[in-house]
Structures are given as C-alpha cells and as structure tokens.
C-alpha positions, 0 to 999 in steps of 0.5 A, spaced: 432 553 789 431 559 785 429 566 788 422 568 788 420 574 784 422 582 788 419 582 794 416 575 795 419 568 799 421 562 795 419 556 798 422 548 795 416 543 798 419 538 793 426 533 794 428 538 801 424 543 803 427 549 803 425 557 804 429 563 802 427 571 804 425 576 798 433 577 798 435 569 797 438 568 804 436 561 807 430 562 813 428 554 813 428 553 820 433 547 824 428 544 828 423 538 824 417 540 829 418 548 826 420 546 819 414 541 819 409 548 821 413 552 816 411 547 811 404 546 812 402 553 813 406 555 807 402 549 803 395 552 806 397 559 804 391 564 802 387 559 808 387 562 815 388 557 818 385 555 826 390 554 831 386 549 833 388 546 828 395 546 829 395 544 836 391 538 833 395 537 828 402 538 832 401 537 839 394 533 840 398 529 846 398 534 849 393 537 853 390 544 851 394 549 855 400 546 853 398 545 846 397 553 846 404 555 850 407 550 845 404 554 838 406 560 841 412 559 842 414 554 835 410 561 832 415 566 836 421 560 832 418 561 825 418 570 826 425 570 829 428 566 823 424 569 817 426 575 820 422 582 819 420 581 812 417 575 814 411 580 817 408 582 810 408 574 808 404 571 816 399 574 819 398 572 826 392 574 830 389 570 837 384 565 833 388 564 827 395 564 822 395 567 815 400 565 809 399 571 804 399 567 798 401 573 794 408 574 798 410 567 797 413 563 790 414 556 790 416 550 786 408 548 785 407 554 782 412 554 777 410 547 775 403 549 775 403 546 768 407 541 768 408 538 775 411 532 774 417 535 772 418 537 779 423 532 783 423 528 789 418 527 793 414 531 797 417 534 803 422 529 803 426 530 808 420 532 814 420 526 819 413 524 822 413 529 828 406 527 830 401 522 829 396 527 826 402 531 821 404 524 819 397 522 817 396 528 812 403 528 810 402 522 807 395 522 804 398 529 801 403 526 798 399 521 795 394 526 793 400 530 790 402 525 786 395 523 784 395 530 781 402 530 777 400 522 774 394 525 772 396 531 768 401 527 766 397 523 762 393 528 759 399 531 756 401 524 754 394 523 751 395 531 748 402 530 745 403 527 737 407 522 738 410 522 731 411 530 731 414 530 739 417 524 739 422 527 746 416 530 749 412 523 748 418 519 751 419 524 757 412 524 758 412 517 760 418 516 763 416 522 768 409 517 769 413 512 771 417 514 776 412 517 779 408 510 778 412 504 777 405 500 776 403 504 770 402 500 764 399 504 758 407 509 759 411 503 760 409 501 753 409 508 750 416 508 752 417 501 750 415 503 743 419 510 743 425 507 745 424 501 739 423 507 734 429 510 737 433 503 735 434 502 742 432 496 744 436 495 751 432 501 754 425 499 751 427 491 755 429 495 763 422 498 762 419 492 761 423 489 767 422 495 772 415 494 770 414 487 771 417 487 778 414 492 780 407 489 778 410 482 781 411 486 788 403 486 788 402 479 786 400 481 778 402 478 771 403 484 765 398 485 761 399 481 754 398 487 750 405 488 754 408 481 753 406 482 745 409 488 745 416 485 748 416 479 744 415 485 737 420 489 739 425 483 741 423 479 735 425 486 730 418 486 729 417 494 731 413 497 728 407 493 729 401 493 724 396 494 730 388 492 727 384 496 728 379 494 734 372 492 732 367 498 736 365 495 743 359 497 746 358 503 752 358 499 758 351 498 760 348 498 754 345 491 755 338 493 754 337 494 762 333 501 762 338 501 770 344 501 764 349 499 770 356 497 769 358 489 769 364 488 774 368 482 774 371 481 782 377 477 779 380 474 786 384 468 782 391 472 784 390 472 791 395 467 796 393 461 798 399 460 804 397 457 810 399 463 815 395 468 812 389 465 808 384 465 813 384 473 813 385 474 806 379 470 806 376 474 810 377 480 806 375 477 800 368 475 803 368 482 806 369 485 799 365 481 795 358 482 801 360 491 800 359 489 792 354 485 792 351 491 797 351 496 792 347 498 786 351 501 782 353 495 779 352 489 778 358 484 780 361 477 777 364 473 782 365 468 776 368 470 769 362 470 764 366 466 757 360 470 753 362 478 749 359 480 755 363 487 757 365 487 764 370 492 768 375 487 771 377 488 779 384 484 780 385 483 787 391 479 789 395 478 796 402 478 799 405 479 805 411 485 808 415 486 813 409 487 818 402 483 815 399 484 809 399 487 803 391 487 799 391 490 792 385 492 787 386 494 780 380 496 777 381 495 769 377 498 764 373 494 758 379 495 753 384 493 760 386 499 761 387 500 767 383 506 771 385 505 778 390 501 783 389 501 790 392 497 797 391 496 804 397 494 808 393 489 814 397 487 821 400 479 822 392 479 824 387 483 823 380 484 826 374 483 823 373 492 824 380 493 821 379 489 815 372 492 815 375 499 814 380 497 809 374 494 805 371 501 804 376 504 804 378 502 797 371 500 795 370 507 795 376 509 792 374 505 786 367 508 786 369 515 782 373 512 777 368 506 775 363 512 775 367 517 771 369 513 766 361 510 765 359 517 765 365 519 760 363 513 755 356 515 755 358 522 751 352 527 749 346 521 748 344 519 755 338 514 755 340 510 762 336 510 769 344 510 772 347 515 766 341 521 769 344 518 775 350 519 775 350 526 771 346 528 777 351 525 782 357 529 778 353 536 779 350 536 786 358 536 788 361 539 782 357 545 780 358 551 785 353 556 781 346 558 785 340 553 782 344 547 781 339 544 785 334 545 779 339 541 774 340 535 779 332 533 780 331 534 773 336 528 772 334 524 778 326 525 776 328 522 769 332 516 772 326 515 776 322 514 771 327 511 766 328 505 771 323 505 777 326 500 782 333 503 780 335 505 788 340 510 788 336 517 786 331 516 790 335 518 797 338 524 792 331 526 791 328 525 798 334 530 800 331 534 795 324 535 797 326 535 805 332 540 805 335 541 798 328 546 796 328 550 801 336 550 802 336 554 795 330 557 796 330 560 803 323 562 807 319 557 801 313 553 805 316 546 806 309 543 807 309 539 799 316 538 799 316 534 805 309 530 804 312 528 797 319 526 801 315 522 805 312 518 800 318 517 796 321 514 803 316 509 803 316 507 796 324 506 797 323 502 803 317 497 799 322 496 794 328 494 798 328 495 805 334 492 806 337 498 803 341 502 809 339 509 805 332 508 806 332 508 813 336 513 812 331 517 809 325 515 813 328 517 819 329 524 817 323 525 815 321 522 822 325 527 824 323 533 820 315 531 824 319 531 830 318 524 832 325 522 834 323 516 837 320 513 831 327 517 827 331 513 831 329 508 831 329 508 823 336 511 824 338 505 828 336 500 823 340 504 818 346 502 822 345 495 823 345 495 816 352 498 814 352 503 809 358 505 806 357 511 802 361 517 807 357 522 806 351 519 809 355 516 815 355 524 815 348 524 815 346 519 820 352 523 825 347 529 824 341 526 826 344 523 832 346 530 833 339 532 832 338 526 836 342 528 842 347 524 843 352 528 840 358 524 842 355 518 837 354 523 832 361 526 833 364 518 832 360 518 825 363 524 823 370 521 824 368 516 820 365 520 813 371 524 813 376 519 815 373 515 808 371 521 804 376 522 798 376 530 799 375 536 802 367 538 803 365 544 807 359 542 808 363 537 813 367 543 817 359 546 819 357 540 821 363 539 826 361 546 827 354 545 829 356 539 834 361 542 838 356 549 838 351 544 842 356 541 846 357 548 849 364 548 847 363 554 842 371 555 841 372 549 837 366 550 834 369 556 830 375 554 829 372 549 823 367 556 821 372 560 818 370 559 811 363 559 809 360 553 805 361 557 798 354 554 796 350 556 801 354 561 807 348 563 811 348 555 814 356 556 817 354 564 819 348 562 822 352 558 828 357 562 827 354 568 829 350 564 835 358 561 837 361 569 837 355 571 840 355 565 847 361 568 848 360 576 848 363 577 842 359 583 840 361 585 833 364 578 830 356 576 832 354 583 828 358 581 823 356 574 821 348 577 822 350 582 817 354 577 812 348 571 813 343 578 811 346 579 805 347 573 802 339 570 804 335 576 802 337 575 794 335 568 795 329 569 800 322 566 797 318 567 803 310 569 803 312 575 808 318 580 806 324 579 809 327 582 816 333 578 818 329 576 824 324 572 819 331 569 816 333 567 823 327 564 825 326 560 818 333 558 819 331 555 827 325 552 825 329 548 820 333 544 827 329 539 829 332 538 837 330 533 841 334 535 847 330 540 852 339 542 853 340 543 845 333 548 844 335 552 851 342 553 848 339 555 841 334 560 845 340 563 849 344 565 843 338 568 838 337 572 845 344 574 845 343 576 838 338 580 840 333 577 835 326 576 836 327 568 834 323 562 837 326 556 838 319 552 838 318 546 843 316 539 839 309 539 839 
C-alpha cells in the first residue's frame, strides 16, 4: 500500500484492509470488531456519523448502556493505535464521530477514474462481526462492485477497439473478474484474443463464461456460440451484417408507449423437492408484473416482430435452499440486469413475497432507463413524459425542479388519460409538493384539485393501491382521519410494491397515531429502497420525536434534506429544544430562518413565528398526546406557534 500524500493516513479497503499514519507506519487495529468501526468510519469520511449508528450497527444486541460503554471504549482502542496524529484525522465529540476526508487517502480515490483496476475485494479480510455490519458490508460490497463494472463498460463503450486494442482487452478482462456473468466482455475478449491469433485464451473464456452461467441455470446466448463456432472454424474476423433498424421500444401506437416484457419461465427446474416453491414464486412473480403499469407483461412468447425485453427466470439449488435468478434482456439481447434471491429448504409465503419485490424492484430502473434512453430527444408517450418526471423529481437537486416535474406529468396525462402512474406524482403535487417549494402559499386550490385528481384515479382503477394512497391523504389533510385510515387500510390490503410509498403509508400511520405500525412500514421502504434518500432520515426522525424519544431522533437529523432543509430543521429544533438544548434549538431556529425567508410566498411578510406556524399547520396529528408534544416543543422555542386541535 502506498503512502499517503504529507500529512495524510492512507488507508487500503481493497484485498486486506489496512491504515498507515502520514510517516507510513502500520496504525490498522488487531481486533476484527476495532478494524471493522475503523473501516466504516473511514468509508463514511466527511459524514458525521451518529454514535447511535454505530451502536446499531456493532453492538444492537446489546442493551443501550452497554452499547454506549462498548463504543467508548472501541473509540479509546482506535485513538491509542492511530496515535496522536490520529487527532486532526477523527474528531469525536458526545453525539457524533467525524473522519476529515482531507486528511485521509485511499485506494478509492486513486482509482477514482478507473475503479476496476482495484484488486481484491472490498474489505476482504473483515469477518461479519454483527449481523448489522454484516448486512451493509454485504450490500456495500455489491454496490461497490456495481460501481466498477459500470465504469468498466463506459470505458469499453469510450475506447476504439482497433487504436487500443490492450486497453480494450484489459478492460473487458477486468469486467470479467468482477462479473463472470457478463457476456457483451466475454465476447469483447474472445474477438481481442482471436485478433491477437490466440485462439486458446479466447475458448478459457467462453468456458469461464459458460460455467458461470450454467451455475445459475442459463445457456449462452447464440451471439456467443456463433462467435466460438467463427473463431474455432479460423473464420475470425467476421463479416457482421448490418442490423435492420428496430423500433424504440413502445412505439406500437399505444399513446401509454409502454415496454413489452416477456417473463420467460422455461428455465426453471422441475424437481420434485423444490417446485412447489419455485411455483410459488413464479405465480408471485408473475401477480407483482401483472400489478404493474409500467408495462405490459407476456407470459407466453408472442412469434410476431413484436419488440419485447425478456426476464429469464431460471432455478437451482445450494448448499442451503434455493437459488432464483432473473436476467433482464434488452431488445437486441443485451443484457441489462441480472439478480437472485437465495430462499431457505422452505420458504414461507412472506419470505418469497420479499424476495419477489426485492428483485422486481431492482429490474425496475434499469428497464426505465434504457426506455428513457432509447427515446433520446423526441418524447411522444404518455410513459416517456412520465419517466422523465420520475427521473427529475429524484434526480434534480436544483430549487424549482417541482415546476419541471408537473409540466411533464400534466403532458403524460394528457397524452394517455387513464395512463396510472402520473397521477399519484401529480396529486403529491398539489397536496404538499406546491407548498414544499413554495413556503406560506395558500393551499386551498391545490388541495381541491388533489382531491379531485384522487377520485378520478379511484374511477379509473380502484384496485390501484396508490389511489388509496392518495385519497387517504387528502383525507388526512381535511382532518378526517377515520375515513383516511380507512383509505389507507385498503391500500394495504391491496400490497403496494413501490418503496417509497410504503414510506408514505408509514407516515401517515405516524400521523395517524399508531407509530409503531408506521415505524414497521419505514423498515420496509428502506430495506427495498436501491438507495440512500434523505427524506427517509427525517421521517425516522419525525417518528421517534412523536414517541418522545428525541435522542434517537436526532441521530437521524444530522443532515438536512438538501432540497428543502427547513423539514429536518423544524423537528430538529423542536427535539434540541425538549431537551433543554438552548443554543443547538437557536441554531436550527436560525438555520430554518435562513433557508424559508428566500423561498417564503405567503400573503403576510415572513416572521419565523409565521414559518413555524405554516410549517405546524402542515402536520395533521390525530393524536391528542402527538399535538401536546408539538405544543410543548413550539413553547420551548419560545415561539407564538398554535398546534390547532381538528375541528
């Protein structure tokens, strides 16, 4: 491992893990637990990282004093090893633990440009030391090497293949290692070696390929068999015609424009000990497709020109259950995606349910962006206005993306009317989004038009769990909370699959009262959720404020929501402010002051009492307990703010 620029640690997270101090002495702690924490704090360098989080993250079996004595004394192992040095790189204070991303070098960052030329695998040698540590080094090691395929191939797709021939071949050899599945670089090395007259290297990676596939119950494609058969024959290179143009996908004169995809179920096993839950998964599969509007499913292979993606499903057995595996195929078969869930000997019914969504969710964006890709500059489809809304509402950081969000939702709808899938986006709109980006703005109109939109959604499909959704909302917003939950009750019954409106029926259960209930649904969303939102560290926030246990909530408050701060800094102030912290509760008073009073559209001129009270009006709490914690917070504050009782 190489050294650090002057006056910087180095740290290794590829192959060993290892730390060296700015004069290149070895500081990587003995112990897995204290390697592990030195790990992920130096992975998360530039977050101040809650110590509530680590004590969930190291030591949740625990209880919460000896999770804290625990933390304190791993902290006091990694200051002793570092040495004194170690105190300009981590800063530790009584909430939270900070790794100063300027004192610290890595092998991330010098292959920033090229990551899949790191070696090893990340942090191979740290054990699972607790089942939460487990689970993120596992899904960060996926994402990690997510990453570097990815860059991977847009390398690949940058280099001329004829000027560059070894970085071509390298390139794709790097894919490889990192995905033995991934047939587009196994055939770029094939025809590279070929070129090169080395024949022998070209048939390993076939072989390497075709094994690899075989092991999740798949055939190569017969691009690649054709491939073998030229270079084996000496008939390399190959005189390739060139392909007639194809039609983007959903450009079939449906206005919706929605992709064909084709469930391809022909490679699951039929043995006698696990078909019945292969069966089982399938028919769950197939209900959560047929669910989605998003596109329109095949189950049986249509022999016309129609252009279809295809999902492979195809089954196995290990060591300990089953093995699922979905490959989604592009058009021209190329292959977009690949996902598996590993099931127990026999699973239940809830556990096959998960691993359904799980990986129907995982499908989802990348179908949706090669859709949206394929369409370039010239929309004219209900689902490409959609999709470019969908893609700037959680991708656009910039004030007034809401303004470009509806503009595309209004032209979907009116494209495609009984198109389902902008009019939950729409009715968010007019319920919160307007007012969320434009504080103190009378929501009267906004709220009518929601309503309305609600009940045109419910007439169209009513057994659309997102219509419920809305509808309970709205309800909600008018304060009547029986007839919400009722809409929200029936949005349940009916499963929704999209994580981030199983976040939202957590908060309204919130709302609601019933905040354990709402809790269980917002480890649902974040446990499907592909990444990282922050809007879902304020609502865990929100939560544990209304359950009194305003520590906790704090500890997911740390960072504000970059697109609109003043939601995690009014809680945040309120939590400071239960519990005495005077100027931590100013503080956030004047940061949620300085970020409301540019945006602020109310009829009155804005005084922060004015912010707070809009903000408080905007909580419809049907609990008598929630509104008397509200109340009490606003007075700690020292702010004439009125938690109004429902009329």
């Amino acid at each position: 491992m190489s050294q650090g620029p002057s006056g910087s640690f180095a740290a290794r997270f590829f192959g060993a893990f290892a730390v060296k101090d700015p004069l290149g002495n070895p500081v990587t702690p003995r112990g897995q637990k204290p390697a592990a924490l030195l790990a992920y704090l130096l992975y998360n360098a530039g977050r101040d990282v809650p110590r509530d989080r680590l004590i969930d993250m190291f030591w949740n079996d625990r209880g919460s004093k000896q999770g804290r004595d625990s933390l304190r004394q791993a902290l006091h192992v990694l200051r002793s090893t570092i040495g004194e040095a170690g105190a300009v790189l981590m800063h530790i204070d009584r909430q939270s633990v900070h790794v100063v991303k300027a004192h610290l070098s890595s092998d991330l960052q010098q292959k920033e440009d090229a990551p899949w030329e790191l070696d090893g695998e990340f942090l191979a040698d740290l054990a699972p030391t607790a089942p939460v540590f487990e689970d993120w080094l596992t899904e960060t090691r996926r994402a990690v090497r997510r990453h570097q395929v990815a860059a991977a191939e847009q390398a690949l797709d940058r280099l001329d293949a004829e000027a560059n021939p070894d970085a071509v071949l390298a390139c794709a050899t790097a894919i490889l290692s990192l995905d033995p599945h991934h047939e587009p670089a196994a055939r770029c090395a094939m025809e590279r070696y070929a070129v090169q007259g080395k024949r022998g290297h070209a048939l390993r990676v076939f072989e390497t390929l075709s094994e690899a596939l075989k092991s999740d119950g798949f055939e190569v494609s017969p691009d690649t068999d054709n491939l073998l058969r030229a270079i084996s024959d000496n008939r390399f290179p190959i005189d390739k015609p060139h392909p007639a143009p194809t039609p983007r996908p959903g450009a079939s004169g449906d206005a919706r424009g929605l992709p064909v995809v084709w469930l391809d179920l022909s490679e699951t096993r039929h043995d006698r000990d696990s078909w019945d839950f292969v069966s089982d998964f399938c028919d769950h599969l197939i209900l959560r497709c047929v669910q989605m509007p998003e596109f329109n499913l095949l189950t049986v292979e249509d022999v016309t020109d129609i252009e279809k993606y295809t999902v492979a499903v195809s089954s196995g057995t290990t060591q300990s259950g089953l093995r699922i595996s979905l490959r989604l195929r592009a058009p021209d078969d190329h292959l977009l995606w690949s996902g598996r869930a590993d099931l127990p000997d026999q699973p239940d019914d809830d556990r096959v349910h998960l691993a359904v969504d799980k990986l129907v969710m995982q499908m989802l964006p990348p179908l949706e962006a090669h859709v949206f890709a394929s369409l370039g500059a010239q929309i004219d489809t209900a689902y490409g206005y959609y999709l470019k809304a969908k893609r700037t509402f959680w991708t656009d950081p910039q004030f007034g993306y809401i303004d470009k969000v509806v503009a595309d939702l209004q032209r979907a709808i009116e494209i495609a009317p009984t198109f389902l899938p902008p009019y939950p986006m729409m009715i968010m709109y007019h319920n919160t989004g307007m007012f969320m980006s434009r504080p103190g703005i009378d929501h009267t109109d906004g709220r009518a038009q929601a309503l309305d939109l609600s009940q045109r959604l419910l007439f169209l499909n009513s057994n659309f769990p997102n219509a419920h959704i809305s509808m309970g909302w709205c309800l909600l917003w008018r304060r009547n909370f029986d007839a919400a939950e009722r809409s929200i009750r029936r949005a349940i019954e009916l499963d929704p699959y999209e994580p981030h409106r199983l976040s939202v029926i957590g908060t309204a259960l919130v709302y609601l009262g019933h905040h354990e209930e709402g809790q269980r649904f917002y480890d649902k969303a974040q446990g499907r959720m592909q990444h990282d939102f922050d809007f879902q560290r304020t609502d865990y926030g929100e939560l544990h404020f209304f359950k009194t246990e305003y520590e906790r909530a704090l500890s997911w408050m740390e960072i504000p929501e970059a697109r609109t701060p003043y939601k995690t800094l009014f809680f945040r102030a309120a939590a400071n402010a239960q519990l005495s912290r005077r100027t931590d509760a100013q503080n956030d008073i004047d940061a949620f002051v300085e970020d409301i009073r540019p945006r602020w559209a109310g009829r009155d001129p804005f005084t922060p009492e004015r912010g707070f009270q809009w903000y408080a009006d905007m909580l419809p709490l049907r609990l008598a307990s929630d509104r008397a914690t509200l109340r009490a917070a606003m007075g700690k504050l020292g702010l004439d703010v009125t938690v109004h009782e429902p009329s």
